[in-house]
C-alpha positions in Angstrom: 21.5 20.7 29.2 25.0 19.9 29.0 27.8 21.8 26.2 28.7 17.8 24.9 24.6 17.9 24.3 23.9 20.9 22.7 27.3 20.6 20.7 25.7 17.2 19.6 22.6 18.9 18.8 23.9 22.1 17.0 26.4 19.3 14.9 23.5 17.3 13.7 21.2 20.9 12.4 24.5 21.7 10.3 24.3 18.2 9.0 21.2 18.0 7.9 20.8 21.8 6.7 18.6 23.0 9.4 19.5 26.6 9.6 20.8 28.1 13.0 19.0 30.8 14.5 20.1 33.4 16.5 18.3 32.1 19.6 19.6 28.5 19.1 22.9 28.0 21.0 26.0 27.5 19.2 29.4 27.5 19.9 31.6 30.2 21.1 34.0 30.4 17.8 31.0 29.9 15.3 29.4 33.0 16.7 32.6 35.2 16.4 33.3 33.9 12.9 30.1 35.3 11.8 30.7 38.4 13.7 33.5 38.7 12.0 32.4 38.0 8.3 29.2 39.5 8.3 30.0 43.0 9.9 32.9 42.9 7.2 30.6 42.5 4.7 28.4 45.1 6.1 31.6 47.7 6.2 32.7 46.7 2.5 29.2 48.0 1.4 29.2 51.3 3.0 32.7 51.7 1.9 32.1 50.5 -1.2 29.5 53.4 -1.7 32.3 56.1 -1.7 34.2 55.4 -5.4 30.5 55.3 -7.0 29.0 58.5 -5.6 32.4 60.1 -6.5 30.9 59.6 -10.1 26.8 60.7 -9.3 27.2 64.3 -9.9 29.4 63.5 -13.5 27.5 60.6 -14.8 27.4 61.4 -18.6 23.6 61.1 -18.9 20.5 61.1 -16.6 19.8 58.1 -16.8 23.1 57.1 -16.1 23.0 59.2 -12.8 19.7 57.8 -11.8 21.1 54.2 -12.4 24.0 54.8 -10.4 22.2 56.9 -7.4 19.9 53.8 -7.2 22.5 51.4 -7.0 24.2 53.5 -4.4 21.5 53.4 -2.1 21.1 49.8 -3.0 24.5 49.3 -1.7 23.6 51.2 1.6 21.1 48.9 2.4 22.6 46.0 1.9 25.0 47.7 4.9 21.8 48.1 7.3 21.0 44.3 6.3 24.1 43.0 7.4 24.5 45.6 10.1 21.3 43.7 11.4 22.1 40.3 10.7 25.0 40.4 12.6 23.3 42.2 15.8 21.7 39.1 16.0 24.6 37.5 17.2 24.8 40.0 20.3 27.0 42.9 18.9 25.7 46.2 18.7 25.6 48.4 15.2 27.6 51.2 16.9 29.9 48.3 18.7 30.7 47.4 14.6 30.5 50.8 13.6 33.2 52.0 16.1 35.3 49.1 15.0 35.7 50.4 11.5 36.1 54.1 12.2 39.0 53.3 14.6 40.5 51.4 11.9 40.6 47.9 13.4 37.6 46.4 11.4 38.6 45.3 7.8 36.4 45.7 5.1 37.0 44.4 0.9 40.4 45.5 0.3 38.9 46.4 -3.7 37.5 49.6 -2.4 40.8 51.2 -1.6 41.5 51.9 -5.2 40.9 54.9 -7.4 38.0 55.5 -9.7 39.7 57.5 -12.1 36.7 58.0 -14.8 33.6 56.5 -16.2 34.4 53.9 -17.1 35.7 52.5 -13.7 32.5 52.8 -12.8 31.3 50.2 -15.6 34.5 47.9 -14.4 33.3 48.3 -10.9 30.0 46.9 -12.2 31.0 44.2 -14.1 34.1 43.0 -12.1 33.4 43.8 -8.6 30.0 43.2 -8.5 30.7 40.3 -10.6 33.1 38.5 -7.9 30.6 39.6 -4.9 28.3 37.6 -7.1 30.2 35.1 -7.1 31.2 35.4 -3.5 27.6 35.8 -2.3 25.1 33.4 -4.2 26.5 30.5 -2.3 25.8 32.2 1.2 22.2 32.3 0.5 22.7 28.8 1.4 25.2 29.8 4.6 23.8 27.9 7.8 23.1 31.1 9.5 19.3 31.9 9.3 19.6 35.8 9.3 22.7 35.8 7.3 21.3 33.6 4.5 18.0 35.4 4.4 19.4 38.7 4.2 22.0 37.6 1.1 18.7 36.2 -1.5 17.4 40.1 -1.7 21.2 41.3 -1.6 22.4 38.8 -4.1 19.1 39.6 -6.0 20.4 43.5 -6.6 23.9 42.3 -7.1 22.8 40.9 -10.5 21.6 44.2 -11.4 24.3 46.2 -10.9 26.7 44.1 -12.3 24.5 43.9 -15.8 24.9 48.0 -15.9 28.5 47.7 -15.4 28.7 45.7 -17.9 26.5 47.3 -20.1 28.5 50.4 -19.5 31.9 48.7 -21.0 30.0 47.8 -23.8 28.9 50.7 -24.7 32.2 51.9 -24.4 34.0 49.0 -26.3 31.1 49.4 -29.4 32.3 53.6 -29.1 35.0 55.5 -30.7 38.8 54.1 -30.5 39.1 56.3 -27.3 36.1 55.0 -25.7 37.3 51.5 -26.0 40.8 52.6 -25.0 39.0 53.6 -22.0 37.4 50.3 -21.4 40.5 48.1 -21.4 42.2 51.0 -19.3 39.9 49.8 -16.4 39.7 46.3 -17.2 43.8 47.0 -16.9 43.2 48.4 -13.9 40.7 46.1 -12.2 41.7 43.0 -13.0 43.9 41.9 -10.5 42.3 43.7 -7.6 39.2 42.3 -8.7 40.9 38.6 -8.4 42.2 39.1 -4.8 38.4 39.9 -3.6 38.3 36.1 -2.6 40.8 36.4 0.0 44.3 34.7 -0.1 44.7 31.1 -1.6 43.4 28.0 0.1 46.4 27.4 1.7 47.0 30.5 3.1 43.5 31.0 5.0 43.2 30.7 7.9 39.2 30.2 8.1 38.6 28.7 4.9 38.6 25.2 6.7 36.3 26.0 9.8 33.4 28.1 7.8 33.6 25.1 5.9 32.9 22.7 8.0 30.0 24.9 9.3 28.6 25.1 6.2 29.1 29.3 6.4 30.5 28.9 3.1 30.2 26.3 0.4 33.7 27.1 -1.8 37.1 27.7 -1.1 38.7 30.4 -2.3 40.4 29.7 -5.1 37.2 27.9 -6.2 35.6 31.0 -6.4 38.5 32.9 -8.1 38.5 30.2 -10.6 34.9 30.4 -11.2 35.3 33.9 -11.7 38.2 34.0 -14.4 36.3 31.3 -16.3 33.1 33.5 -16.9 34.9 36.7 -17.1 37.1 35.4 -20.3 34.4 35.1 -22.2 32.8 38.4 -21.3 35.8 40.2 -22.1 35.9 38.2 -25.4 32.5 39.7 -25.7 33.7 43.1 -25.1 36.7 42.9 -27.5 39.3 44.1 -24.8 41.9 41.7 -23.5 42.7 40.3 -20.0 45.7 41.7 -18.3 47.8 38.2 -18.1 50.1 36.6 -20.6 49.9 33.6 -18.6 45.9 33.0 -19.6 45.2 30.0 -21.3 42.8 27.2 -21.9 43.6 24.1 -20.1 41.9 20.9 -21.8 42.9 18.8 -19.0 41.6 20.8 -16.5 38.6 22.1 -18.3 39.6 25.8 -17.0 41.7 28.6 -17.9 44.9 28.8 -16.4 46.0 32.2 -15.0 48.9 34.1 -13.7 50.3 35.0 -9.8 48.7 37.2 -7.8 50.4 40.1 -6.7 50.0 39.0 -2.8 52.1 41.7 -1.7 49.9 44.2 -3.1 47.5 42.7 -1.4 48.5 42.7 2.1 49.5 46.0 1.9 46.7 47.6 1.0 44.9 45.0 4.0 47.5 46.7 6.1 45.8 49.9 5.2 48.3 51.5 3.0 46.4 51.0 -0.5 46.3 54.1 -2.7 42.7 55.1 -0.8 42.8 53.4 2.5 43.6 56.8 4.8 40.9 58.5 2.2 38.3 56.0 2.6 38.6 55.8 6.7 38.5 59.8 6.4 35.1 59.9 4.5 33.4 57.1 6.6 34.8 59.5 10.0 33.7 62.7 8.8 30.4 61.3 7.3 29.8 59.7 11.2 30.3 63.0 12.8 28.5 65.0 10.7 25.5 63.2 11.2 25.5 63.0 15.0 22.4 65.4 15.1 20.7 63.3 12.9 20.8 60.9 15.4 20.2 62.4 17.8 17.5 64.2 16.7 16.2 60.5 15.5 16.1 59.4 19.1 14.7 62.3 20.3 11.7 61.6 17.9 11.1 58.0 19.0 11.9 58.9 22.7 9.2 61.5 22.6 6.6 59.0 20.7 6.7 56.4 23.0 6.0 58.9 25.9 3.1 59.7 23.9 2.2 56.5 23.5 1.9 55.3 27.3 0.0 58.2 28.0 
């Protein structure tokens, strides 16, 4: 079959919402743009295990540490979700892997920042999570078949983890005047980090357009980040701390709050992997890799030796 007819055939599934599978053919670019996002995706969640389990061994109650050790597990396997999603496509888990230990693969630039105490942890919750939320419900809907299958459970888990964040801030902000002091400390903190989680504006993507078009995502950019502010206004109002911009305000015309500039210096820097924990994180994510070579090794010895005993 000739490229104009499978083109033609791939353009009308995207049209009417027919998901692509990974044995469908599709064109060059839309493969590598998936590549690209979803092993991304699958870095920023075994990244993004690293502040939280910083935290596991001072949780201030039991149940907080068993709440957090379950969400840092969920977290790892939304990584081996994505990790398998994207092998789907024809690139290998240690082909991915290898890419982010070297340094070349990028993952959320939010997890190259300090979690200086508890409640960071409750501001990772409700603020991170929160914009991965945000980020991720619509790509349950993405065109890709694996991708959108894998993000229902993912996005499922999200929502849980971003209630105990929040339910951490609240205890805080209902606490002593130091507790709540704590709380806006990490909102302070968080805030504008949390904001540039949905990539630069609309004018300044460069595949906002594209994934678009093929129906990878459903929102821009700054649709998302707008979404986000609205909701988390009233949350904080909720909390009784504060949002860290002069410049937020109701707009009646708009029917949305207005907000201030983001730092997009800050931002590519820390892309450019000079954030406060970029050279940290990269460390952990190397060392953790080479300590556990025998555990793979031994792994593939196991299956290795079970499928000999299996043909005999």
């Amino acid at each position: 079959m000739a490229i104009e007819e499978l083109q033609e055939i791939f353009d009308d599934k995207i049209k009417q919402e027919i998901k692509i599978e990974p044995k469908d053919w599709m064109p060059d670019d839309y493969r590598k743009t998936l590549i690209r996002q979803i092993s991304q995706h699958a870095h920023s969640e075994i990244v993004g295990m690293l502040p939280e389990a910083n935290w596991i061994t001072r949780a201030p109650t039991l149940k907080r540490k068993a709440i957090l050790i379950a969400k840092v597990q969920d977290e790892a396997g939304h990584g081996l979700y994505l990790y398998a999603a994207a092998e789907t496509l024809g690139i290998s888990r240690e082909g991915m892997v290898d890419q982010l230990l070297c340094g070349r693969a990028k993952y959320s630039s939010i997890f190259n920042y300090p979690t200086l105490n508890w409640a960071d942890i409750g501001a990772i919750g409700w603020l991170v999570d929160g914009a991965a939320i945000m980020n991720q419900v619509p790509l349950c809907r993405a065109s890709f078949g694996p991708y959108s299958r894998a993000m229902i459970r993912i996005c499922k888990e999200e929502s849980f983890h971003q209630r105990q964040g929040y339910e951490i801030l609240l205890t805080l902000s209902r606490g002593s005047k130091e507790q709540k002091a704590m709380a806006q400390d990490a909102l302070n903190r968080w805030w504008w980090p949390s904001l540039m989680m949905f990539g630069p504006n609309d004018d300044a993507s460069p595949h906002t357009v594209q994934s678009m078009k093929w129906k990878i995502k459903r929102f821009t950019n700054d649709e998302l980040r707008q979404k986000f502010v609205d909701v988390c206004k009233e949350q904080a109002d909720i909390l009784g701390i504060t949002i860290p911009d002069p410049d937020l305000k109701w707009n009646k015309e708009r029917n949305h709050y207005d907000f201030g500039e983001i730092n997009w210096e800050e931002f590519r820097n820390v892309i450019k992997g000079n954030g406060p924990c970029n050279k940290e994180r990269l460390s952990a994510r190397v060392s953790a890799h080479e300590n556990g070579e025998w555990v793979r090794e031994a792994a593939l010895a196991h299956a290795k030796k079970r499928r000999k005993e299996v043909i005999a």
